[in-house]
C-alpha positions as CSV (number, residue, x, y, z in Angstrom):
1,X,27.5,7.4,-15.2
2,X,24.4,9.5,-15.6
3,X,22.2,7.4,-13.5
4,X,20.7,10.8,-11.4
5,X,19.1,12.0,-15.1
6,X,15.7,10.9,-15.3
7,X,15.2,7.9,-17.4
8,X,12.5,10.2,-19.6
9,X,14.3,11.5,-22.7
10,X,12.2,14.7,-22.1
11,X,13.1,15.4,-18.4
12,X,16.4,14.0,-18.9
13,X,17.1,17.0,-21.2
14,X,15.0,19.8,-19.2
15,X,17.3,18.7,-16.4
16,X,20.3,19.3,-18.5
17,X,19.2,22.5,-19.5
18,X,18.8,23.9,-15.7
19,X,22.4,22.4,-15.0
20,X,23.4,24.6,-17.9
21,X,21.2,27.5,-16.7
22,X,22.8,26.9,-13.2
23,X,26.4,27.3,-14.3
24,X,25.7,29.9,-16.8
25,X,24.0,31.6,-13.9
26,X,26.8,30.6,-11.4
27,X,29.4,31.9,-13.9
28,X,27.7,35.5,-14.6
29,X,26.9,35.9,-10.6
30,X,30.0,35.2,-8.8
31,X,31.9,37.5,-10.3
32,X,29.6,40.4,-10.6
33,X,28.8,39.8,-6.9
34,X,32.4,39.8,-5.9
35,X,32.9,43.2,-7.2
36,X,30.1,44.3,-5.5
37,X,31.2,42.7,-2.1
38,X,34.4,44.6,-2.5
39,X,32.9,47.6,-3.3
40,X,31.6,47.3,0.4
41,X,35.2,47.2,1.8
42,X,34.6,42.9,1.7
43,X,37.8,41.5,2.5
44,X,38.4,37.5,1.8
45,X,35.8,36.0,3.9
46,X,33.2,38.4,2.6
47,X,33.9,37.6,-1.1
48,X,33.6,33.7,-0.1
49,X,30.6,34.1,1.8
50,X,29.4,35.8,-1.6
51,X,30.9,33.1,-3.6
52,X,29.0,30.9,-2.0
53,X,25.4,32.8,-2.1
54,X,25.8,33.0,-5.7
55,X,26.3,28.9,-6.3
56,X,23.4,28.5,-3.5
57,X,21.5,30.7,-6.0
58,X,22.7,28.9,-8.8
59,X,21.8,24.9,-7.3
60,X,18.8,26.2,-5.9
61,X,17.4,25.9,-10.2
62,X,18.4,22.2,-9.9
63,X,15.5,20.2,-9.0
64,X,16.8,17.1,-10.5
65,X,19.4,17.1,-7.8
66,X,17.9,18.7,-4.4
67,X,14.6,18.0,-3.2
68,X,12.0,21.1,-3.3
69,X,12.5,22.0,0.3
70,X,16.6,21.9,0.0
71,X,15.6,24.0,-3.2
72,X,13.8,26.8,-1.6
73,X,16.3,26.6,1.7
74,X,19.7,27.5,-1.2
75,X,17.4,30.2,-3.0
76,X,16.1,31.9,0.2
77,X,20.2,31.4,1.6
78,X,21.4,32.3,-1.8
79,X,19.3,35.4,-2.6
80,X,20.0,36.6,1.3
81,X,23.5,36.2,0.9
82,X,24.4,37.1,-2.3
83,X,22.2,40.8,-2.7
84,X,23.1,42.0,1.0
85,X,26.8,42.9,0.4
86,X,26.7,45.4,3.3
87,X,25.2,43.0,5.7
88,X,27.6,40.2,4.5
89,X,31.1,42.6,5.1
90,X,29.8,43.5,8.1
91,X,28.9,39.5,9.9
92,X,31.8,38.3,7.9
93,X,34.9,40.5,9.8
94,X,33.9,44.3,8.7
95,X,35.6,46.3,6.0
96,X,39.0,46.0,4.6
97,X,41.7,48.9,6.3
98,X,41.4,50.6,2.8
99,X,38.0,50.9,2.7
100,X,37.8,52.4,6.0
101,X,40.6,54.8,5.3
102,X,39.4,56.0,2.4
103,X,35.9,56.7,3.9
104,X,36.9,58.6,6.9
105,X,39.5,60.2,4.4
106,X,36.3,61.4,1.8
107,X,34.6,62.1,5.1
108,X,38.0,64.5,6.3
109,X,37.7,66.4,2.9
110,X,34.2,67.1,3.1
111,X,34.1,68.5,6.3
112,X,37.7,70.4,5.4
113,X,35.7,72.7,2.8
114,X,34.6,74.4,5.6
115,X,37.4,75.4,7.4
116,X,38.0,79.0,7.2
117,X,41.4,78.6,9.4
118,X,43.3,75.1,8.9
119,X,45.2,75.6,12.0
120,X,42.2,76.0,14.5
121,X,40.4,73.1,13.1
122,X,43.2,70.9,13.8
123,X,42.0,71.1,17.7
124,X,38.2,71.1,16.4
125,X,36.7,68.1,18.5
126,X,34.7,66.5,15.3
127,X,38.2,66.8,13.3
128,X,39.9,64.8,16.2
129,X,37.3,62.3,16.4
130,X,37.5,62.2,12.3
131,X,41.8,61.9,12.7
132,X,41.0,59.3,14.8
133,X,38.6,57.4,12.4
134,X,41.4,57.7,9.6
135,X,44.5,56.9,12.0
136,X,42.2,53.3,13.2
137,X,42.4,52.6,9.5
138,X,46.3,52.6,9.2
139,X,48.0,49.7,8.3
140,X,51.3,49.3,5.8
141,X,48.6,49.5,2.6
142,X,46.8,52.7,3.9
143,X,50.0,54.0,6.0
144,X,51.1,56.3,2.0
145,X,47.2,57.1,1.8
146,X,47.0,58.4,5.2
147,X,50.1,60.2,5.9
148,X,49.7,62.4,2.8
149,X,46.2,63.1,3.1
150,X,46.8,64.1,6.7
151,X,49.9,66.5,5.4
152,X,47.5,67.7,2.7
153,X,44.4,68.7,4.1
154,X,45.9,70.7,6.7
155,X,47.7,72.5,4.6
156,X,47.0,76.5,3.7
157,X,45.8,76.2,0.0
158,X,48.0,79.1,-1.1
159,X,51.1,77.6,0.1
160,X,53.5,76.4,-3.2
161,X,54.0,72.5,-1.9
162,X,50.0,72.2,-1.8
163,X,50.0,71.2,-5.7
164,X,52.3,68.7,-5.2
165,X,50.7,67.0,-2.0
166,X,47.1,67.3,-3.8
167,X,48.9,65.1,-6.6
168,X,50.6,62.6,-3.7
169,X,47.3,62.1,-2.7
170,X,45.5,61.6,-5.9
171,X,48.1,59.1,-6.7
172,X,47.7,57.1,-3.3
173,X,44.3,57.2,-3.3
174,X,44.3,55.7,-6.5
175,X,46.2,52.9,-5.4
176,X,43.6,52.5,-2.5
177,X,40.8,52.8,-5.0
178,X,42.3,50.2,-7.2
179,X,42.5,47.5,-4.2
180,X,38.7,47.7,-3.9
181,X,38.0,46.7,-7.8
182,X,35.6,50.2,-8.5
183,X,34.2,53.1,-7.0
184,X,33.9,52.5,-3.4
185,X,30.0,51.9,-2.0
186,X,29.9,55.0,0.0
187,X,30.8,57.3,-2.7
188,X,28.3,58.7,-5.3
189,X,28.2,58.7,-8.8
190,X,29.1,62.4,-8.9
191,X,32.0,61.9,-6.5
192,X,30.3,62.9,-3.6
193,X,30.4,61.0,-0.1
194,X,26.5,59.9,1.3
């Protein structure tokens, strides 16, 4: 049954240990990495491309099992894979409608501080292009998001609705922001957009 442990009592139990080491590793890894992933805007194929870094990581500390060269092939794969999230969302299908919307939405808000008249920036060429961005984002998840950020930030500040549509759009963002698992990857810790 265990004929793949070294007959050695000694190296039969150092092998043990890295199996335990491995899993231990594998079980700590995968789910830290997925988060991260997702803070990238991963969608599905991202987070299994990152699933599968991490246990490359993880049998790359089995030498019992894989031979040296297979060993340093999964680390190099595994370390690659599983600390590039960015690179990773990006060759595995780009970043998921939500995390799109809501960074051409943070990117909308910044660039609304600035607008002395709502009106006129509405025909602004950057604000179209940025419209644009947000509208390429919209799907039936981001549709709530979009729609009330759009009402929202072209709204006159003074105007008696604005209170409630700043709330709307807390409250759909938060459900955006909830779907990614954490702050999303573009945003700093302070709240500000890079």
């Amino acid at each position: 049954m265990l004929s793949w442990l070294d007959p050695d009592p000694t190296q039969a139990l150092v092998d043990a240990a890295s199996i335990v080491v491995a899993v231990i590793l594998a079980l700590w890894l995968i789910p830290n990495r997925v988060r991260r992933v997702r803070r990238f805007g991963g969608q599905r194929n991202a987070v299994v491309v990152t699933a599968v870094g991490a246990v490359c990581l993880s049998a790359s500390l089995l030498p019992s099992l894989v031979s040296q060269n297979a060993s340093l092939m999964l680390l190099v794969i595994g370390l690659g894979i599983t600390f590039q999230p960015a690179t990773v969302v990006r060759l595995s299908g780009g970043p998921s409608p939500a995390w799109s919307a809501l960074r051409a939405g943070a990117e909308l808000k910044r660039s609304a501080t600035g607008w002395p008249d709502r009106n006129a920036a509405r025909r602004d060429p950057e604000v179209i292009d940025m419209v644009a961005t947000l509208e390429s984002a919209r799907t039936p998840a981001t549709e709530a998001y979009i729609d009330v950020l759009l009402e929202s930030i072209f709204m006159e500040p003074e105007r008696p609705e604005a209170a409630a549509s700043m709330t709307r759009l807390a409250e759909a963002e938060g459900v955006l922001r909830r779907s990614l698992g954490g702050r999303p990857s573009f945003e700093r810790l302070d709240g500000t957009v890079r």
